[in-house]
C-alpha positions in Angstrom: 190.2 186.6 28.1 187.6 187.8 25.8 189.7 188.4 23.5 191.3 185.2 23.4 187.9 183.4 22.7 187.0 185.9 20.3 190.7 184.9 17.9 189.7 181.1 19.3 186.3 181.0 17.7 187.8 183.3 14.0 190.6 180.8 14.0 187.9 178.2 14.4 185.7 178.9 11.7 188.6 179.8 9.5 189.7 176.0 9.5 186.1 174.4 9.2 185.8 177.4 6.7 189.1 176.1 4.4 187.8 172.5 4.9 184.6 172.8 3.7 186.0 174.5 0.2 188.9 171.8 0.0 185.9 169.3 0.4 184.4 170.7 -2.9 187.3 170.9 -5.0 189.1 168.4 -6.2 191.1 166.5 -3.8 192.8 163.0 -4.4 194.0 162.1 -0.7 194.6 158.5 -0.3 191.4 158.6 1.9 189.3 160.5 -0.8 185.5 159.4 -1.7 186.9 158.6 -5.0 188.6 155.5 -4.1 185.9 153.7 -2.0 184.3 151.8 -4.9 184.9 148.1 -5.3 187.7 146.5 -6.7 187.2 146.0 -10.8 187.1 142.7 -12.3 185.7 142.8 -15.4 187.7 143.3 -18.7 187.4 140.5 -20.5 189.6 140.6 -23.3 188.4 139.0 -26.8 190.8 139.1 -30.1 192.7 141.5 -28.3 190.0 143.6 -27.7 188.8 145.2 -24.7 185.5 146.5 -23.2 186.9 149.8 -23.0 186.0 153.4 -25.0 189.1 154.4 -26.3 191.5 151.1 -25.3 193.6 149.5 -22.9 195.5 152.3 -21.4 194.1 154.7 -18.8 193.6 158.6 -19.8 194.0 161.6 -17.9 190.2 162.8 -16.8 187.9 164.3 -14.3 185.0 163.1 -12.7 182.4 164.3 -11.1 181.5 161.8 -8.0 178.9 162.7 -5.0 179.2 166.2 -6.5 182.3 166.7 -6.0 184.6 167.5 -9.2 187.8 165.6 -9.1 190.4 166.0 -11.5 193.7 164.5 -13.4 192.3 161.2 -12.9 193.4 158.2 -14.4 189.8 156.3 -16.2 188.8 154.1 -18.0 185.1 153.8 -19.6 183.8 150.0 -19.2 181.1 150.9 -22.1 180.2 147.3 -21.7 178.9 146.7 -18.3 178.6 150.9 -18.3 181.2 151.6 -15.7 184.1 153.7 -14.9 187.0 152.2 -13.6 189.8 154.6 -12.0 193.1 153.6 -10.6 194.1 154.1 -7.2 197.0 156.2 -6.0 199.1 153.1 -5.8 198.8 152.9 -9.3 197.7 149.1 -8.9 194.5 148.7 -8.2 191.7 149.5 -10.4 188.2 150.8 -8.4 184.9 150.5 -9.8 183.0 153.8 -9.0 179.3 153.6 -8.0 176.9 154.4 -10.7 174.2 155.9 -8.3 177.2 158.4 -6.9 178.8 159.3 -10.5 177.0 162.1 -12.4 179.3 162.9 -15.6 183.1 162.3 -16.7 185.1 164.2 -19.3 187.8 161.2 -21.4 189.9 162.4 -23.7 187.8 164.8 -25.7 184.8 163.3 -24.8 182.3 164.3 -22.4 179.8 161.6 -20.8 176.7 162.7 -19.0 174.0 160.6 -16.8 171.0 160.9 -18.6 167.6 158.3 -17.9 166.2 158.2 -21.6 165.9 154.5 -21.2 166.5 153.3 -17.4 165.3 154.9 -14.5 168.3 155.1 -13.0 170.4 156.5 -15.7 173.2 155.7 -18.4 176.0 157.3 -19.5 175.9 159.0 -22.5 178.5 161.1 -24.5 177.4 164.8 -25.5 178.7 165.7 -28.9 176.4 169.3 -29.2 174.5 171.5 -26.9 171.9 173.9 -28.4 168.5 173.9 -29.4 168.6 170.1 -30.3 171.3 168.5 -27.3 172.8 165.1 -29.1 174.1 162.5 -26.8 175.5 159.2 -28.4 175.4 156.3 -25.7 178.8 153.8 -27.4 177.7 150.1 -25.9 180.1 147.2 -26.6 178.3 144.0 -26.7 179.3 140.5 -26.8 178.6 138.4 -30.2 180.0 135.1 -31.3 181.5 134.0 -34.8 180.8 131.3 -36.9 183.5 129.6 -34.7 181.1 130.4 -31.7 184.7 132.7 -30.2 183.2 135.9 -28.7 183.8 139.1 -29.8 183.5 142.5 -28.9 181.2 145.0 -31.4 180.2 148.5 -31.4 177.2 150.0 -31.0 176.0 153.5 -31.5 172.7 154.9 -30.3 171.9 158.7 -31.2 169.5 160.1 -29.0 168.4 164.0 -29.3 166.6 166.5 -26.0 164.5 168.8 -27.7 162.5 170.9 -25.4 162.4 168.3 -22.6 161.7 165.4 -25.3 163.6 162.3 -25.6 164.1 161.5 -30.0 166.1 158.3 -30.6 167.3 158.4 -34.2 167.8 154.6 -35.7 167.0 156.1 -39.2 167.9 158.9 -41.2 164.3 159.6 -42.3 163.7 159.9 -38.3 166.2 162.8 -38.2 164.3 164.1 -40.8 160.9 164.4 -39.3 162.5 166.6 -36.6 162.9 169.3 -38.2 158.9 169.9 -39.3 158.6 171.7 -42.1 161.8 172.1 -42.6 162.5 168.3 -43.2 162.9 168.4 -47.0 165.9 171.2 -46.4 167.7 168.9 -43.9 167.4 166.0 -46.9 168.5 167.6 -49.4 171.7 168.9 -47.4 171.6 165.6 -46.0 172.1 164.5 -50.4 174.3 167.5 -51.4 177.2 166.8 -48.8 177.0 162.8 -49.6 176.8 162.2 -46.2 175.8 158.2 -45.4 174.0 157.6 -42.2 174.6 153.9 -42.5 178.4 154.3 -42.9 179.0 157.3 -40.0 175.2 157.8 -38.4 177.2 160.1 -35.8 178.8 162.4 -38.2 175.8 162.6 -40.7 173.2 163.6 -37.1 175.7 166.0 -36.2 176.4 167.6 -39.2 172.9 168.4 -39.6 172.1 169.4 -36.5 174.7 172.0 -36.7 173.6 173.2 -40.2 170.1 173.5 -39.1 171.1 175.2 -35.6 173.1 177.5 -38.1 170.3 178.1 -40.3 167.6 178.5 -37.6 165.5 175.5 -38.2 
């Protein structure tokens, strides 16, 4: 009898055991945590242009919701309203994840992390480099109108570095600059000698930089 109860309780704690580690992987049951958000309703489309990061179509991602990683998701990134939108398993509807319960997403090639640099509860924000200097770009499409007063989507770009538990938003080149000290007038004169144009491609000419002077050991 003993014996019994003792393979009861192994065979017991062997189930809640592989339950608990299913929990924390990824898992995309019809029932899953991923798919209680509220149905998405936004999307308004302008010119044939959308509120979304990389277009129209959904990509294959992975998400990281109430700590759980999920992955092989199909997203999209709302960088409008700031929002991921994933479709359920049915393939028809598209759920609007809750902000306060999503903590980073990979799209494409691009990495988004929650990060509070200007909200106390956090925006998402897309890291391009991790060292010394971290550089997030936070992409924002806002709504303008044309001459014809017809709405239109535009593209914003806002360059924030994380030195040493610092927040540095870079609007300028000259701001970029100043970050590196002493070492400033070496950043410029790279900054000159590669003909790189911070009002043309601000996220190209930060990064670049940042890498040479992470390189060099600024």
């Amino acid at each position: 009898m003993r014996k019994c109860f003792v393979l009861l309780f192994v065979s017991l704690f062997s189930f809640f055991n592989a339950s608990k580690v299913y929990s924390l992987n990824d898992t995309l049951r019809a029932n899953s945590l991923l798919y209680n958000g509220v149905e998405y309703t936004s999307g308004l489309v302008f010119f044939n242009e959308t509120p979304f990061f990389l277009g129209d179509d959904f990509f294959n991602g992975n998400v990281k919701y109430q700590g759980n990683w999920y992955k092989n998701v199909s997203i999209q990134y709302d960088c409008k309203n700031d929002v991921l939108v994933v479709l359920d398993q049915s393939k028809e509807v598209k759920v609007q994840l809750i902000n306060d319960k999503l903590d980073e997403f990979v799209i494409g090639e691009h990495h988004f992390v929650k990060q509070k640099f200007q909200k106390p509860n956090g925006e998402f924000y897309e890291q391009v480099h991790q060292g010394k200097r971290t550089m997030f770009v936070q992409w924002q499409k806002k709504v303008v109108r044309n001459q014809s007063e017809e709405p239109k989507y535009i593209l914003l770009k806002n360059i924030f570095l994380l030195k040493e538990g610092n927040t540095i938003r870079i609007s300028k080149i000259s701001e970029l600059f100043n970050v590196f000290g002493e070492n400033g007038k070496k950043a410029e004169r790279f900054y000159k000698d590669k003909h790189l144009k911070f009002r043309k491609d601000a996220v190209l000419s930060v990064l670049t930089i940042i890498q040479k002077a992470e390189s060099e050991g600024w």
